[in-house]
N, C-alpha and C positions, 0 to 999 in steps of 0.2 A: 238508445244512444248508439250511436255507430263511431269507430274508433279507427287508426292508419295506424300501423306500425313499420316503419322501412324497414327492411329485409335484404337480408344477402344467404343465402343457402338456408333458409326459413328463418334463421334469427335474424335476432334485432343487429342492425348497423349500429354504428357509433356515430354518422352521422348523416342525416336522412338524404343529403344531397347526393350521396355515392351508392341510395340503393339499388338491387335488382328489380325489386318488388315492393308493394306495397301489401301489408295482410290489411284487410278489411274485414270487419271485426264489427258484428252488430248486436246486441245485447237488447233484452226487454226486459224488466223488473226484474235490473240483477244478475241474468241468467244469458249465458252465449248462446243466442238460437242462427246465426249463421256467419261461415268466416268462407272467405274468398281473398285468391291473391292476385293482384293486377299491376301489370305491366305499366308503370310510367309513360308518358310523352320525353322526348329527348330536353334533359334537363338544362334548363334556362332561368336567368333569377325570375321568378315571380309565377312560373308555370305548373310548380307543384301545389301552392297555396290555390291556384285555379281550380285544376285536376282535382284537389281532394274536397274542396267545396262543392263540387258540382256533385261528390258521388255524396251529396249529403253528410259529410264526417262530422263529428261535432268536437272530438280529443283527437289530437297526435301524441302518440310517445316514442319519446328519439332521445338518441346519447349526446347529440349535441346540432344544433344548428345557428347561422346568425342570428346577427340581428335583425335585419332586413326581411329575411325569412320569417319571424317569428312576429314582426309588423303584418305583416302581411295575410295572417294566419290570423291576427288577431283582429283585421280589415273584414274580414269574411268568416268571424264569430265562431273562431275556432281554437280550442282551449290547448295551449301547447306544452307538455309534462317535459322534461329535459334534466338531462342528468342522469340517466336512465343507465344502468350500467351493461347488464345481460338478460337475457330469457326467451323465450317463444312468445311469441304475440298474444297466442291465451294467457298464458300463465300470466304477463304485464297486465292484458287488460282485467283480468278475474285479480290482482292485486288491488289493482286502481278502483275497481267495485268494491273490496272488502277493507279499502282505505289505507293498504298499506306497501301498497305502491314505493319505491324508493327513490326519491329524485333528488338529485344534486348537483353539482356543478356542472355548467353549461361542457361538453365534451368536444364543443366544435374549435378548432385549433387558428380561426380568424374570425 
């Protein structure tokens, strides 16, 4: 599985549209075999759900994003966790594999 996490000075954003970065995050049975962090395209509505489909992502975890955006994410069969409060992009995705991940209410403020 491969995973995004938006990023602002390596942690996690509150909300994925104002990241620096994205961590990329690919796991094989379970286990993190390689993380890379990549430089967005100049954000526009529908341009991040592009971008992170095309690098193969299959989960996003974010503290909050629209609607629109989370339509769109799920257009191009991509699982979006939200709610999401703090951590490093390992630490979220090795949560999300051991199932205990913590998500909750949507954090995005429109």
């Amino acid at each position: 599985m491969k995973f995004a996490v938006p990023t602002l000075n390596n942690e996690l954003t509150a909300h994925f549209g104002h990241c620096e970065k994205f961590a990329i995050i690919e796991t094989e049975n379970s286990t993190v075999i390689r993380e890379e962090s990549l430089t967005p395209p100049v954000h526009q509505p529908g341009v991040y759900p592009r971008f992170l489909a095309d690098q193969g992502v299959d989960v996003i975890i974010a503290g909050g994003m629209g609607q629109k955006a989370q339509s769109l994410f799920a257009a191009h069969n991509i699982q979006v966790c939200i709610g999401v409060v703090k951590g490093s992009p390992r630490e979220l995705v090795e949560q999300y594999l051991e199932n205990t991940l913590l998500t909750g209410q949507n954090l995005c403020d429109h």
